[in-house]
C-alpha positions as CSV (number, residue, x, y, z in Angstrom):
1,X,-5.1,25.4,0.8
2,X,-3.4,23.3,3.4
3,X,-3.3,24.1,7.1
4,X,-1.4,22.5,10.2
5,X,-4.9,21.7,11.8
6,X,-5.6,19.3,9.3
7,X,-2.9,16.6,7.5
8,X,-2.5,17.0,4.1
9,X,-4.0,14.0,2.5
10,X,-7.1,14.7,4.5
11,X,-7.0,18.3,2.8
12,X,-7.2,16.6,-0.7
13,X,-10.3,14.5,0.4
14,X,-12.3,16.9,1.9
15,X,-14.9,17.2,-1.3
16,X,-14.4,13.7,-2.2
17,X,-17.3,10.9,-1.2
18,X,-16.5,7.8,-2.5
19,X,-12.9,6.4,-1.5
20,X,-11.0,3.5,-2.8
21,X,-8.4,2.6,-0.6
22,X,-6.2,0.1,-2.0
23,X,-3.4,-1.7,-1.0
24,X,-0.4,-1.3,-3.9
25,X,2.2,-4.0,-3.0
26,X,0.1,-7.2,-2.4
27,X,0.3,-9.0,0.8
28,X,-1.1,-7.5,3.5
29,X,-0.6,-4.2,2.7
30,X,-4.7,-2.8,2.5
31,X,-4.1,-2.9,6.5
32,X,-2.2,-0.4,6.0
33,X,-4.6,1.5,4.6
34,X,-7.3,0.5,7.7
35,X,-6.3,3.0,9.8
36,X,-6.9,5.5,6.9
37,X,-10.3,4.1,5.5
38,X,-12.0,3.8,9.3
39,X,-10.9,7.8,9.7
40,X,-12.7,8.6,6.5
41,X,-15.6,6.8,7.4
42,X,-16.4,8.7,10.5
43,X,-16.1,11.7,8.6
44,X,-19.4,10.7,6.5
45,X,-17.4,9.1,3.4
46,X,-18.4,6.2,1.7
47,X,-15.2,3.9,1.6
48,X,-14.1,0.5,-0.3
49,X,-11.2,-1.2,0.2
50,X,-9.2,-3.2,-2.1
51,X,-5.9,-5.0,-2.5
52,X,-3.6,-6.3,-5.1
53,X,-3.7,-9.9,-4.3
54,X,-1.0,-12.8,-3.5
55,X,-3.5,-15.5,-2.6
56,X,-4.9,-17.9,-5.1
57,X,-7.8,-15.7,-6.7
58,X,-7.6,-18.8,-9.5
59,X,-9.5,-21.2,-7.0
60,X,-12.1,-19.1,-6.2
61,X,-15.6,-19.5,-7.3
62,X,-16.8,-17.9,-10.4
63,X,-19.5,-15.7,-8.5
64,X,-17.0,-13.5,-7.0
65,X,-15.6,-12.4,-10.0
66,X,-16.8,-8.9,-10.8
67,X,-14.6,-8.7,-14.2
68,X,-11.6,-10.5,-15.2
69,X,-8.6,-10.0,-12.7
70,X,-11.1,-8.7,-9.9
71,X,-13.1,-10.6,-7.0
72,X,-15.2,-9.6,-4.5
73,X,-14.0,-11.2,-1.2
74,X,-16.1,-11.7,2.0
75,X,-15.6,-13.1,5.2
76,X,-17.1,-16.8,3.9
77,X,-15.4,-16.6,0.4
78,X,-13.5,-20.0,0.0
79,X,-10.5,-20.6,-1.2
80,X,-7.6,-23.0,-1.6
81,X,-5.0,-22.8,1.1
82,X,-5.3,-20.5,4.4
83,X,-3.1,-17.5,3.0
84,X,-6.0,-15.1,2.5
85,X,-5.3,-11.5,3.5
86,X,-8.3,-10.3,1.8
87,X,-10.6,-12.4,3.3
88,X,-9.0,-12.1,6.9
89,X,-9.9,-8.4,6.7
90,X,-13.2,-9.2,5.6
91,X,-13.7,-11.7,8.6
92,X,-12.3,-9.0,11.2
93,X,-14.7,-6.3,9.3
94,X,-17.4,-8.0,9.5
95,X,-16.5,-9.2,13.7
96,X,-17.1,-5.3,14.2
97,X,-19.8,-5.0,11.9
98,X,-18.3,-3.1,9.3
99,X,-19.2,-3.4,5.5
100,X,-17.1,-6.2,4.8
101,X,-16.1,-6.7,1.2
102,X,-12.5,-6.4,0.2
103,X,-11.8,-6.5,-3.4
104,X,-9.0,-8.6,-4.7
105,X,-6.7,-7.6,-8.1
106,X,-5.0,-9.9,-9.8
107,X,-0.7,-9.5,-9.5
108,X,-0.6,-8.9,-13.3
109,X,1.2,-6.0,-15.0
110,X,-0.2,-2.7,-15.5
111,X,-3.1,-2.6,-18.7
112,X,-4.7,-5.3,-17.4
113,X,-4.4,-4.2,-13.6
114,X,-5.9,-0.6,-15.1
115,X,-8.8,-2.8,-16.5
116,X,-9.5,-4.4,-13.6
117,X,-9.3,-0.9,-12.0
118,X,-11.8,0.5,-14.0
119,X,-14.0,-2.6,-13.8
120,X,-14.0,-1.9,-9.9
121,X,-14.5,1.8,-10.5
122,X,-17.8,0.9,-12.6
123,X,-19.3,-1.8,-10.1
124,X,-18.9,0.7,-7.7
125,X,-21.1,3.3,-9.7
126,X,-17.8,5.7,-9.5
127,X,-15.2,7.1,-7.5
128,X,-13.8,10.5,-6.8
129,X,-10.5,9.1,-5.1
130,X,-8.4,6.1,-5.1
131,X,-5.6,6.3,-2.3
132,X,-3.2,3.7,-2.8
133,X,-1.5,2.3,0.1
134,X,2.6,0.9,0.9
135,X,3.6,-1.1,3.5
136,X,7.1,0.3,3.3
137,X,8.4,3.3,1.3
138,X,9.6,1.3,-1.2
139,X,6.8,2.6,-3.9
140,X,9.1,6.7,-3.5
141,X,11.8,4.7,-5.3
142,X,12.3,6.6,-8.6
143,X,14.6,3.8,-10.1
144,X,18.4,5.1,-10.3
145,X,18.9,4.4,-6.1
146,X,21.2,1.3,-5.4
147,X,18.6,-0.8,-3.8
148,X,14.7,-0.6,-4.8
149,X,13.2,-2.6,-2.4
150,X,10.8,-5.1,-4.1
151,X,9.3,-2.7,-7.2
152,X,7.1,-5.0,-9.3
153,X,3.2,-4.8,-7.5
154,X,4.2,-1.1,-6.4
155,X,4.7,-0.3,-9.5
156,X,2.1,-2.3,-11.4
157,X,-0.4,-0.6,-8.6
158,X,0.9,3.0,-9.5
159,X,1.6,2.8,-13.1
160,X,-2.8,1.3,-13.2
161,X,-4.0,4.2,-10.9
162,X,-1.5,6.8,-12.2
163,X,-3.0,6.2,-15.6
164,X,-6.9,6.4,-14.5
165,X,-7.7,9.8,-15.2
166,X,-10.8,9.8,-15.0
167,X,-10.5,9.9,-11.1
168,X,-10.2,13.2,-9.7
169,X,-7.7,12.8,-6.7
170,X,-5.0,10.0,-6.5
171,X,-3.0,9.7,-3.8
172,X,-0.4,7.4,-2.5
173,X,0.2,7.0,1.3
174,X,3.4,4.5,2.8
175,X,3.2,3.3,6.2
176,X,6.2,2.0,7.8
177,X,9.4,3.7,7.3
178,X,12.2,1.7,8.0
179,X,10.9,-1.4,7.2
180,X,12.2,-1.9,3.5
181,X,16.1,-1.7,4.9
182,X,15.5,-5.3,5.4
183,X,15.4,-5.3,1.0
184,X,17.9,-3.1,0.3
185,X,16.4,0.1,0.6
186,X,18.7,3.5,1.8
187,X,15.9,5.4,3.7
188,X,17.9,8.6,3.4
189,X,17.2,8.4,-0.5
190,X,13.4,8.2,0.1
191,X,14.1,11.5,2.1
192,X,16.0,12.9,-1.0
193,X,13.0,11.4,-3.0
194,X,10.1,13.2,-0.9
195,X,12.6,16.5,-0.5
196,X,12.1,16.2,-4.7
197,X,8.2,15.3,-4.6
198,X,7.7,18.5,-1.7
199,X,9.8,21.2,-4.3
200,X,7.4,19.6,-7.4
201,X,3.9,20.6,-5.0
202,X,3.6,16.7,-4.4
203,X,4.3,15.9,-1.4
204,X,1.7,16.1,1.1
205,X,3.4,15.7,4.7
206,X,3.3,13.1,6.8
207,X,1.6,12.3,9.8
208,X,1.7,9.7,12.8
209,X,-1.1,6.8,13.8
210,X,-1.7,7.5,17.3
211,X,-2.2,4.7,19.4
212,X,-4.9,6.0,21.5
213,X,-7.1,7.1,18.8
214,X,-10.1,4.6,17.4
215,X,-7.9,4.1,14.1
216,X,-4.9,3.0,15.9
217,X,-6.9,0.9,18.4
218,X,-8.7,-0.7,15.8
219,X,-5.8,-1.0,13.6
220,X,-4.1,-3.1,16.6
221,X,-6.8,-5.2,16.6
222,X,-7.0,-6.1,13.4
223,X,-3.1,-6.5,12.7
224,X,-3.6,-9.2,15.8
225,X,-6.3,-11.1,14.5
226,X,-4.3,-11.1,10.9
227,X,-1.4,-13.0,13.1
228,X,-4.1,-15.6,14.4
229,X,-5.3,-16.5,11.3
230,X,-2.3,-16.9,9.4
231,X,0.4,-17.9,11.6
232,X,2.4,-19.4,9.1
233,X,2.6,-16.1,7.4
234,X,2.1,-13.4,9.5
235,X,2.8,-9.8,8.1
236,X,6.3,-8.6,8.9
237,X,5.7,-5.2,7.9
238,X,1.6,-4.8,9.9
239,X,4.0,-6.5,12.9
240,X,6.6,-3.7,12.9
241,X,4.1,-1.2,12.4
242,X,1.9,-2.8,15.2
243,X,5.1,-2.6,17.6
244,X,6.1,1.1,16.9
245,X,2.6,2.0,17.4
246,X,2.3,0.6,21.0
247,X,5.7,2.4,21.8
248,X,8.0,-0.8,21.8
249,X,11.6,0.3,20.4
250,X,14.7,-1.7,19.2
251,X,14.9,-5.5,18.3
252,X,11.1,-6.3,19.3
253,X,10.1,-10.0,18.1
254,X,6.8,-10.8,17.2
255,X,7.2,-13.4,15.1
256,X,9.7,-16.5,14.2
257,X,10.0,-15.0,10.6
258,X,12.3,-12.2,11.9
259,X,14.0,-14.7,14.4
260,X,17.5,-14.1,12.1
261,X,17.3,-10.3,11.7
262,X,17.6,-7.7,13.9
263,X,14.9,-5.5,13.9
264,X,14.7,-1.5,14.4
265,X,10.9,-0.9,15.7
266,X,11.0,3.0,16.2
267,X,8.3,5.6,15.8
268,X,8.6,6.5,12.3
269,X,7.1,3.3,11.3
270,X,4.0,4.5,12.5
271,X,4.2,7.5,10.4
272,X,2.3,8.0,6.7
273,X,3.9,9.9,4.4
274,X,1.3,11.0,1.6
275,X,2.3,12.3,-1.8
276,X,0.2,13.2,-5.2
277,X,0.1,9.8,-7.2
278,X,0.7,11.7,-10.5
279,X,3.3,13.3,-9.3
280,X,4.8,10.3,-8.0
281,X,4.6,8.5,-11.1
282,X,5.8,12.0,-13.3
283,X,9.4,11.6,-10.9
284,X,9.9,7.9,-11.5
285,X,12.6,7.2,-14.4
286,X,10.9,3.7,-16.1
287,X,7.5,3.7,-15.0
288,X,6.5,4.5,-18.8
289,X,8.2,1.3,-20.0
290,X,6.0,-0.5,-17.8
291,X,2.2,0.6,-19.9
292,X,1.7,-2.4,-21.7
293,X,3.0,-5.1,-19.0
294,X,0.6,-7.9,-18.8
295,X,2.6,-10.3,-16.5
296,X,4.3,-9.2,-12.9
297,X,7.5,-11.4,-14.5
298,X,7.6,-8.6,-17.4
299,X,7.8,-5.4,-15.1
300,X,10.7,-7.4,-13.4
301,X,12.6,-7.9,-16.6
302,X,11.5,-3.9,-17.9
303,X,13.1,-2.9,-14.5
304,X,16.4,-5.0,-15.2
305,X,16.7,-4.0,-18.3
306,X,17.2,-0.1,-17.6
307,X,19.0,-0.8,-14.3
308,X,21.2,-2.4,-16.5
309,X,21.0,0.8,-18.9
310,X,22.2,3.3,-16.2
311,X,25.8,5.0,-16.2
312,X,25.3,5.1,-12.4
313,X,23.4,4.5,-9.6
314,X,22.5,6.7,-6.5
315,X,24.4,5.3,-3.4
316,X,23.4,4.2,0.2
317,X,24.2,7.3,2.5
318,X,24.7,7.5,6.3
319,X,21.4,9.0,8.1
320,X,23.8,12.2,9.5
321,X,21.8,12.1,12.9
């Protein structure tokens, strides 16, 4: 039973030990899931963290490869070019002396991306939960809304963990609301979406990052040592997140990436809004197209193809307040 004294997703993990926190949409989006992994490790958890991966996992040496489409990354892994996020988040794990692995999937489509789940599941001698984690909200899109955001790893992600039932609790958990406008997406439809997944029993409330915890602190940290490392490429979304966390508000810059948008830092991006994986995945309209996807490019053309099959589309609307 949930409680106001304790956040929902938190409620769903109390019995669970062993945690995989996983970032769904590539990039740098297991950072989002930091904050989230460090609070379940002070509560006596055993936690991994993984990512689906953009890097160039095909230059890597052959002893980090657990099982086809999964390596295991630490701080001195070496790889070709300095775009890296998983072993960035190794390096700043292992700076505070924190186990510092960070497993890297493959950006395939979804039966091999549940292979290389599984494979992670078995080298890890089982797991009761896998919490997958968005940098955005884009991942709430069910498929008829007018924009999507950018669907295919989200969707890759969910469609592999969805379909791991072996794993008792699977959660998904977005941090950064807001931040998808900037692709397209109408933030009042991911309201309608969660007002849809909280009637099914799926949604699981949201809750804010507080900058003056150890998670948030630490989670500065590390989103700042990201941007020295790779300041060619330095996450948008971690950025904007960073910024609504320390208070800042409006058209913050933090990086010449964003130098030709105008930006809306506000403290909803530092909120997570958790919902039941399965019954994310139940609510979405093409995700069971998507099953025997082996290529990222396939999910994309799947996802055309019943755009391109729908009498309408849901439109944009106004935020009323």
């Amino acid at each position: 039973m949930f409680s106001l004294q304790q956040p929902g997703l938190f409620t769903r993990l109390v019995d669970a030990q062993r945690i995989l926190v996983a970032g769904a949409g590539g990039g740098f989006d297991v950072y989002a899931g930091l904050p989230l992994a460090l609070a379940l490790r002070s509560a006596g958890k055993q936690v991994h963290l993984a990512n689906l991966s953009f890097a160039d996992l095909y230059g890597l040496d052959l002893n980090v490869w657990l099982e086809q489409d999964v390596a295991a990354v630490g701080p001195d892994t070496t790889a070709r070019g300095d775009y890296f996020p998983e072993r960035t988040l190794a390096q700043w794990l292992h700076l505070h002396r924190l186990p510092s692995t960070v497993y890297a999937l493959s950006r395939t489509g979804v039966a091999p991306l549940r292979d290389a789940y599984r494979a992670l599941l078995h080298h890890l001698g089982g797991i009761d939960a896998i919490v997958l984690v968005d940098g955005g909200t884009d991942i709430l899109m069910r498929g008829d809304e007018h924009g999507l955001g950018t669907p295919e790893e989200d969707m890759a992600s969910l469609g592999a963990v969805a379909g791991l039932d072996e794993v008792p609790h699977r959660l998904v958990a977005c941090l950064g609301f807001g931040v998808d406008a900037y692709h397209g997406v109408n933030h009042s439809l991911v309201l309608e979406n969660l007002a849809a997944l909280d009637r099914d029993g799926a949604y699981l409330g949201a809750f804010s990052l507080p900058r003056d915890s150890r998670e948030g602190a630490q989670y500065l940290d590390a989103v700042a040592h990201a941007q020295r490392c790779t300041p060619d490429h330095p996450s948008i979304v971690n950025g904007s997140v960073a910024a609504a966390v320390r208070g800042d508000f409006g058209d913050v810059r933090f990086t010449e990436r964003t130098r030709d948008s105008e930006l809306f830092i506000n403290p909803l991006m530092a909120l997570y809004f958790c919902v039941d994986a399965v019954g994310l995945a139940r609510r979405n309209l093409y995700l069971d197209r998507l099953e025997k996807t082996a290529l990222t490019r396939q999910i994309s053309s799947i996802i055309a193809e019943f755009r391109d099959e729908l009498p309408r589309q849901r439109q944009p609307r106004a935020f009323p307040h």
